[in-house]
N, C-alpha and C positions, 0 to 999 in steps of 0.2 A: 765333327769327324772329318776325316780329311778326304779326298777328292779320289776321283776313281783313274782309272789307266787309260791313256790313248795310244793307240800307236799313229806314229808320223808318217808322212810321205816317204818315201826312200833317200829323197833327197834332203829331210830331214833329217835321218839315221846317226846321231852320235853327234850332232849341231843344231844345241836348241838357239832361236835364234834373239836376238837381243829383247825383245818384248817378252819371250817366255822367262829369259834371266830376270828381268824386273819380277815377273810374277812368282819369283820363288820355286820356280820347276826345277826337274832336277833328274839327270839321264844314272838310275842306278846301274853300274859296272857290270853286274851281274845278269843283265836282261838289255842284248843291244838292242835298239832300236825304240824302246820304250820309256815315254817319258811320265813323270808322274806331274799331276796339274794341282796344285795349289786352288780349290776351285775358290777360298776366301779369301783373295789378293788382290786388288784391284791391277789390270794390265796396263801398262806404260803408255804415253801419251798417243804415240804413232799408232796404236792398236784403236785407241780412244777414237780419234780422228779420220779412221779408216772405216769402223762401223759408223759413225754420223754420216759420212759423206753417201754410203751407202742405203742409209736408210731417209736419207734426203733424194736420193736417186729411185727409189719407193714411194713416192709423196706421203713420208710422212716427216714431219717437222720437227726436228732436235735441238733443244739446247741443253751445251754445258757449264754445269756448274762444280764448283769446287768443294762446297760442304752442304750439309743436312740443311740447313740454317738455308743457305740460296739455295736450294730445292725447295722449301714450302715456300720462300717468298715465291719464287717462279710459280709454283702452284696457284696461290692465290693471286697474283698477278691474271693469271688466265683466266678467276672465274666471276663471272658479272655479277652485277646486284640482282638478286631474285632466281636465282640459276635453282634447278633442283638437283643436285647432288646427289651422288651414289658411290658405292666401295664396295670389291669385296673384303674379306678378313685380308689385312697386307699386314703383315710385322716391318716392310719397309714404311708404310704412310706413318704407323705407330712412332718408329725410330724418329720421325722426322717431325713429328709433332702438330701434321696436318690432320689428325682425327680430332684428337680435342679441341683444336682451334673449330673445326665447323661444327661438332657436335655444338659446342656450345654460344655458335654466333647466329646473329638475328638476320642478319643480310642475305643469308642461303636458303632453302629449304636441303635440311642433312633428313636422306631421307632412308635412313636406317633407326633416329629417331623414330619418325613414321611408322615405318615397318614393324617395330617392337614394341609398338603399342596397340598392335591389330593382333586379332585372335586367328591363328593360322589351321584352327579348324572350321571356322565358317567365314575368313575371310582370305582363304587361298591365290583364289584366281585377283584379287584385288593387290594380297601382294607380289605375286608373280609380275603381273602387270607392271605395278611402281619400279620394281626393282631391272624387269627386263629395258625402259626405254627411258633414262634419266636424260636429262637437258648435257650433263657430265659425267661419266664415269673418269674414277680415282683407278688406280691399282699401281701395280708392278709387273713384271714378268720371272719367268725362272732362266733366262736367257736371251740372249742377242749375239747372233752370228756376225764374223765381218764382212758377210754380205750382205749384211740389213735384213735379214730375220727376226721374229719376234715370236718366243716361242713361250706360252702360259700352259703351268702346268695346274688341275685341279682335282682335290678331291669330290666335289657335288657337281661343279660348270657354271654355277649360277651368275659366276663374274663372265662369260668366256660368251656369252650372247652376244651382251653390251660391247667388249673386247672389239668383236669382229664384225655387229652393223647396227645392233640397236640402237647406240647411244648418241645423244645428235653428239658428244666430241668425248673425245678417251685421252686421258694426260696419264700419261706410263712415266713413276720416279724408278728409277734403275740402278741402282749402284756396278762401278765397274768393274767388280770383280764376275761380274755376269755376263763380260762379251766373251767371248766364245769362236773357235775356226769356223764351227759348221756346225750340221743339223747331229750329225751322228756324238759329237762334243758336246752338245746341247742336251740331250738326250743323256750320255754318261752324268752331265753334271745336276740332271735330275733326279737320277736313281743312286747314285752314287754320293751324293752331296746333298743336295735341298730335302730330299725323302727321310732321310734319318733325322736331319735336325726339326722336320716338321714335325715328326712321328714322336721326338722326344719332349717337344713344346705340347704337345695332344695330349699324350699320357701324362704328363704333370698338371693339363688344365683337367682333365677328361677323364683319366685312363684309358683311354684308343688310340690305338695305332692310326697314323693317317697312310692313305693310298693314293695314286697316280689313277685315276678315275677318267679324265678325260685330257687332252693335249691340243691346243689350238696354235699352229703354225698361221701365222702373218706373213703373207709373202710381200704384199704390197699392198699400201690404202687406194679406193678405186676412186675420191672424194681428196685432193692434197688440202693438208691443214688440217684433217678430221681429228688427226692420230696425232699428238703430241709426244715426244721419249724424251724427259731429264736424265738425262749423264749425266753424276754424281761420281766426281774422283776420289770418293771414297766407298768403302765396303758399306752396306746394308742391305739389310732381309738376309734372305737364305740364299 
């Protein structure tokens, strides 16, 4: 589905400006002042370059890469021998091909193996545990502001602990069509954008609708180095 509406600064009003043209926006005749966002597009280099610096000014530490492919290497580049591993559900780490690689390598503990082999009626607090304080947490986010924002949206949370202090380190793969102005853009391009395509991947796995459940804003890591974000100048996830 396509992306939801923003309205611009004043100073924006009827001049989207060259980053938005890259991204396929587009100011319809009929509705001044209002632009519509393409939210699966990836944004132009300057936009790319603008959230890094920014979220290096955050200590959190970015690198970009150009395809899916150098994104898992980057990934696996980060993770040591013997690390214990964790994820929540990401259709970006799927796209990228970093779940199958650790499901089934020897070198890690993939502890979602683990996890689904315990019995979640008399071994709860055991997987809570595992899954709340991994040596790694994997994911994505549903956005990045260009002020170095990180914003994860979730149906249950169970990723969003680790996210923001559990995990001794969090490596975020991002594709760039998820940087974003701000919080209020971030937000449209969750409800507006990522909510329907989850909701329609659910009811084809499921048949349930998925929901906006809980929202964790990353303003800044308090630890530099903790939080790791791959830019990918290509579109993935939602």
């Amino acid at each position: 589905m396509g992306g939801g509406q923003v309205v611009h600064h004043a100073d924006d009003v009827g001049k989207p400006c060259a980053s938005d043209r890259a991204r396929n926006t587009t100011v319809p005749s009929h509705v001044p002042g209002v632009v519509t966002i393409d939210y699966a597009a990836p944004v132009a280099e300057e936009r790319i370059q603008r959230a890094a610096a920014s979220l290096r000014a955050n200590n959190i530490e970015v690198v970009i890469v150009d395809t899916a492919a150098d994104a898992k290497r980057a990934v696996l580049d980060r993770i040591p021998d013997g690390a214990e591993v964790h994820s929540g559900a990401s259709k970006t780490l799927q796209e990228i091909g970093i779940v199958a690689e650790l499901e089934a390598s020897p070198r890690v503990t993939w502890l979602r193996n683990q996890i689904q082999k315990m019995d979640r009626a008399t071994q709860a607090r055991e997987i809570r545990k595992l899954g709340a304080a991994p040596d790694i947490m994997l994911g994505s986010v549903a956005a990045v502001t260009d002020d170095g924002r990180l914003v994860a949206a979730s149906f249950g949370g169970s990723q969003l602990a680790p996210y923001a202090s559990t995990a001794g380190q969090v490596i975020l793969v991002v594709g760039t069509q998820k940087i974003v102005r701000d919080l209020d853009e971030a937000m449209k391009r969750i409800y507006d954008h990522a909510l329907p395509l989850e909701s329609a991947r659910l009811r084809a796995a499921l048949g349930l609708d998925s929901q906006v459940g809980k929202i964790l804003i990353i303003n800044r890591e308090v630890r530099p180095g903790r939080t790791t974000v791959i830019l990918v100048r290509e579109a993935l996830g939602f």
